[in-house]
C-alpha positions in Angstrom: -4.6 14.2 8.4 -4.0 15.8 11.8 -0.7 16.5 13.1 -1.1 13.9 15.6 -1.9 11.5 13.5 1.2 12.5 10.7 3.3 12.4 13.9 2.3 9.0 14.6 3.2 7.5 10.9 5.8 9.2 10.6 7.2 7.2 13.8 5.8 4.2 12.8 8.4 4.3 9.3 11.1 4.6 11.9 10.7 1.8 13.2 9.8 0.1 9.7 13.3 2.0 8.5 15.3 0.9 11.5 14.2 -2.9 11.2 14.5 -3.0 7.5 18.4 -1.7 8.2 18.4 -4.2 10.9 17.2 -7.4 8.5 19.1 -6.4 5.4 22.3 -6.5 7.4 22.1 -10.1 9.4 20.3 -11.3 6.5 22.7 -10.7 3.5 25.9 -10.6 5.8 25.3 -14.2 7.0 23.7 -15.6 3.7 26.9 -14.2 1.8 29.3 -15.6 4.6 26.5 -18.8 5.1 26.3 -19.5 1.4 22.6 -19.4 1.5 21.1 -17.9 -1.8 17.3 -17.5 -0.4 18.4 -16.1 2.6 20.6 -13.0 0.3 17.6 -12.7 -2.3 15.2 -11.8 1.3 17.9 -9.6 2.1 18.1 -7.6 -1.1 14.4 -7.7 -0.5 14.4 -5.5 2.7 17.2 -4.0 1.1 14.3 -2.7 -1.3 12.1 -1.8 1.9 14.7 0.5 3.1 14.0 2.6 0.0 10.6 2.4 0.4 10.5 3.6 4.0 13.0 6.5 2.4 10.7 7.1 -0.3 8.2 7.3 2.1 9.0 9.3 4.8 9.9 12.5 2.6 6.4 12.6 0.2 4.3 12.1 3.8 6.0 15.4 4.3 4.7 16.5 1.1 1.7 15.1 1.1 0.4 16.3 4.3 0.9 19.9 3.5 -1.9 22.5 3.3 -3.5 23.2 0.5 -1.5 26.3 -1.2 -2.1 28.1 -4.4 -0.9 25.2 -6.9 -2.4 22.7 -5.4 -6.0 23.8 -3.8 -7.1 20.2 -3.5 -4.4 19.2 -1.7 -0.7 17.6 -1.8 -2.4 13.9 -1.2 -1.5 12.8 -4.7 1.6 12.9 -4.1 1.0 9.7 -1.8 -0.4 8.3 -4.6 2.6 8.6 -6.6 4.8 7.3 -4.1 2.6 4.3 -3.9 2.8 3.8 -7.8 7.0 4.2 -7.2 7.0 1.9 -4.7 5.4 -0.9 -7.0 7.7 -0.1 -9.6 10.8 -0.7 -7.4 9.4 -4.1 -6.0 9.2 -5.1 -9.7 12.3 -4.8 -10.4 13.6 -6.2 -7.4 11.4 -9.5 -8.4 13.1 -9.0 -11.9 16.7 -9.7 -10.3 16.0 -11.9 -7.7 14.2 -14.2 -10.2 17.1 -14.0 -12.5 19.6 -15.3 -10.0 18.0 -17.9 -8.9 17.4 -19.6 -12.3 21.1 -18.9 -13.2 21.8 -20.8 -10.2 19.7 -23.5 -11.1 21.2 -23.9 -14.2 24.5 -23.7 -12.7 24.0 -26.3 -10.3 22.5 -28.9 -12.7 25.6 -28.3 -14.5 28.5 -28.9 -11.5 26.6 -30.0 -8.2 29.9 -30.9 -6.5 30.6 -26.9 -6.7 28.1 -25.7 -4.6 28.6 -25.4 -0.9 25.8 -26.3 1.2 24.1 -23.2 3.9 25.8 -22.9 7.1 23.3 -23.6 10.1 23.5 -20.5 11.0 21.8 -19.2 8.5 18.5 -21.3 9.5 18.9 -19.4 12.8 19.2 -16.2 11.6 15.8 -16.6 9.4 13.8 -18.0 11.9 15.2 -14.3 13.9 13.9 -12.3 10.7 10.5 -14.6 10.7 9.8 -13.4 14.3 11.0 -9.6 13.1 8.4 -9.6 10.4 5.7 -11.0 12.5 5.8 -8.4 15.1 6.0 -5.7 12.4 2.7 -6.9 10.4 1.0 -6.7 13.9 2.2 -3.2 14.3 1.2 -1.9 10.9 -2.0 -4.1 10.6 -2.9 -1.8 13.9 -1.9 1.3 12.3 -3.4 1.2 9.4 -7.1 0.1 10.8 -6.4 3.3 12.9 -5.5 5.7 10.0 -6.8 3.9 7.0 -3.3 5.6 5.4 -2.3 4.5 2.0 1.4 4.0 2.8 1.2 2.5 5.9 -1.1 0.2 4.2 1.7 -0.2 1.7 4.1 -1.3 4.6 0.9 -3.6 6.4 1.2 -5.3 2.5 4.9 -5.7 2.3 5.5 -6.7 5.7 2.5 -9.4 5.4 4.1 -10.9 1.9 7.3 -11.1 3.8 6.5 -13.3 6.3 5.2 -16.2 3.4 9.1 -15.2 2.0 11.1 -15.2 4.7 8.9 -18.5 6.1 9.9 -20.4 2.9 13.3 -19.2 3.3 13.4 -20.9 6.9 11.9 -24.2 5.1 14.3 -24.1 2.6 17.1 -24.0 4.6 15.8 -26.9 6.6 15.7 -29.0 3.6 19.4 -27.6 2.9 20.2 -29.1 5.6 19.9 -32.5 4.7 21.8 -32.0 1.5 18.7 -30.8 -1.1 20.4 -27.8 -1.6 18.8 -27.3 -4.9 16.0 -26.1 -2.9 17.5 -23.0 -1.7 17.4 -22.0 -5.3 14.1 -22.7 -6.0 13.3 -21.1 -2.7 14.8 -17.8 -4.1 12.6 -18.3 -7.1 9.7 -18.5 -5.2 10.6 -15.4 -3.8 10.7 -13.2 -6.2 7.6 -14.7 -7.3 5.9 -13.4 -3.8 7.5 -9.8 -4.5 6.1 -9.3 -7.9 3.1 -10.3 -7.3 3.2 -8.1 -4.1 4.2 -5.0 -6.8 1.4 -6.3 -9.0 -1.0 -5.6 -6.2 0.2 -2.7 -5.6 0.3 -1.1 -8.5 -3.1 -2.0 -9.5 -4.3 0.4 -6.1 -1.6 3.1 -7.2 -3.5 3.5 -10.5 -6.5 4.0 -8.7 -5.2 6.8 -6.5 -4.3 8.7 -9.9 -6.7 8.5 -12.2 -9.5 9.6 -10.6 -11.6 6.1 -10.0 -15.1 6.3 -8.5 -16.4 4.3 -5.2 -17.8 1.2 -4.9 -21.7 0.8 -6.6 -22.7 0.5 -2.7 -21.2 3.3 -1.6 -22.8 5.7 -4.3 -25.7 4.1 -3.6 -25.9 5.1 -0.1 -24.8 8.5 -0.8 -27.8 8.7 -3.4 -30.4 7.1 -1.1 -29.3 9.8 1.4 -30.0 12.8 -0.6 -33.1 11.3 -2.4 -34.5 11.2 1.5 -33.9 15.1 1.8 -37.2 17.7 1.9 -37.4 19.3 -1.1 -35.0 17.4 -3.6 -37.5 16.0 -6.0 -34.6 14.3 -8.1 -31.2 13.8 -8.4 -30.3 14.4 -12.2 -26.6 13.5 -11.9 -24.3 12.0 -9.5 -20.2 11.6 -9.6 -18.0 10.7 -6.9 -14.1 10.4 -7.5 -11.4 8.9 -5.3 -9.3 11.2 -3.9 -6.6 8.6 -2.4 -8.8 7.7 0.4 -11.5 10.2 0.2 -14.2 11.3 -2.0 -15.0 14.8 -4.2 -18.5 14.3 -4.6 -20.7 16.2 -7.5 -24.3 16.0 -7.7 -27.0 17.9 -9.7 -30.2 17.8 -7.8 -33.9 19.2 -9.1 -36.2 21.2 -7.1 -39.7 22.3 -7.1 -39.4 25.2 -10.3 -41.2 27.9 -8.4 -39.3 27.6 -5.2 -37.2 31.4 -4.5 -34.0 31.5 -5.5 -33.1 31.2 -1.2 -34.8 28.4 -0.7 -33.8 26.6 -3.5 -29.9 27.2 -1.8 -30.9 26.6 1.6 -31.8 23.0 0.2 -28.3 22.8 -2.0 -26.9 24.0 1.5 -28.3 21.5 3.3 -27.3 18.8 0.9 -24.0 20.1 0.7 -23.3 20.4 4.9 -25.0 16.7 5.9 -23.8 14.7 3.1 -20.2 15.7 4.2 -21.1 15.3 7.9 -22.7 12.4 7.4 -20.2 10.1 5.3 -16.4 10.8 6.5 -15.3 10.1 3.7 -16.7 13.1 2.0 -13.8 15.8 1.4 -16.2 18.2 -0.5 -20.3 17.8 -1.9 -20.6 20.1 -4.8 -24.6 20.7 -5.4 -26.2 22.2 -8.6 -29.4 23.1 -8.8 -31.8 22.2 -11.2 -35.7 23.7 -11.8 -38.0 20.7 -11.6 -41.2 20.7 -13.3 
């Protein structure tokens, strides 16, 4: 990652941090005062994406350092790990939301003449955080086809997932409206429903950020194709790829013609080694071993 390029995301969780701030406040500040339970549990949820953005902007800084004495492949893990967190948090948040809402349910079956119906104002102030979350998917959708950055795809995820949450909270309270207050409830539930399967997701691409997962069958392929096409490889005895967040390590074993000089059988590893990292970005490193070929 250039320092451009870390300058850039690191701006873009700004903005994600101020909004979050922004959303949490209006949104459980009215839904409290507004008695409007789906509009508190989407609060608590960008309450959650402030400590994301946190979480986030401190291991980028990590993350993007060089690679030191420790860590000679690189801090990028680290991302990875964040990532995994990240899921973990939304999970619980799903956990607590879902739990409040049921009790709720329950509570109003019991005594429906106890429960105050939502002020109008909280209708308003979700159709505000509807148009919020819209304009921030847009931005992060951008930024992420731009950097191809696992966090920021992370936010592009979280801010897409919100606008089906916050949408249904703006139905919701519509429905409230007309006395079907049980909805609001059920809303909430539905919520946290959207969060954990968001957390889910995510943690399903965390785990393969850390344990080492191979490419796609397609993209190996073309990676072998590629070197099988190359003068003086005969055969490729071995070939392992490994994610490394976004990237590749790549490790092949290649055979060559057995009476070929010990030079010439390392200018064709060399050659391996240089265009199959030029010629696929994604290629961090092409580690070639020679082979004698009869």
């Amino acid at each position: 990652m250039t320092k451009q390029s870390r300058k850039k995301i690191l701006s873009a969780i700004y903005i994600g941090l101020i909004a979050n701030i922004f959303l949490t406040l209006i949104k459980i500040g009215f839904g409290l005062w507004g008695n409007a339970q789906s509009l508190v549990s989407d609060g608590i949820n960008s309450f959650s994406d402030i400590f994301m953005s946190l979480m986030i902007f401190f291991v980028l800084k990590v993350a993007t350092k060089k690679p030191d004495h420790n860590h000679p492949y690189g801090h990028q893990k680290f991302e990875g790990l964040a990532y995994f967190t990240i899921g973990i948090i939304f999970s619980f948040t799903a956990i607590f939301i879902g739990y409040r809402a049921v009790a709720s349910i329950i509570e109003y079956s019991i005594n429906q003449s106890a429960v105050l119906k939502p002020d109008i104002i909280t209708l308003y102030i979700s159709i505000l955080s509807l148009g919020v979350k819209i304009g921030l998917t847009i931005f992060y959708f951008k930024l992420n086809k731009l950097y191809k950055n696992p966090t920021i795809k992370a936010e592009y995820k979280n801010h897409f997932f919100d606008i089906w949450s916050t949408s249904l909270t703006v139905i919701v309270l519509v429905l409230a409206q007309y006395n079907l207050i049980i909805f609001d409830y059920i809303g909430s539930l539905i919520i946290s429903f959207f969060i954990l399967r968001l957390s889910i997701s995510i943690l399903k691409e965390a785990a393969t950020f850390l344990v080492d997962q191979a490419p796609d069958n397609s993209e190996l392929k073309h990676i072998r194709d590629y070197i099988s096409s190359v003068d003086g490889v005969v055969t490729i005895d071995d070939l392992k790829a490994r994610m490394h967040m976004t990237e590749l390590y790549v490790d092949v074993e290649i055979g060559v013609k057995e009476n070929l000089s010990l030079k010439e059988a390392h200018e064709i590893a060399e050659y391996v080694h240089e265009h199959v990292e030029h010629k696929f970005e994604e290629v961090i490193h092409c580690m070639v071993h020679v082979n004698p070929h009869k």
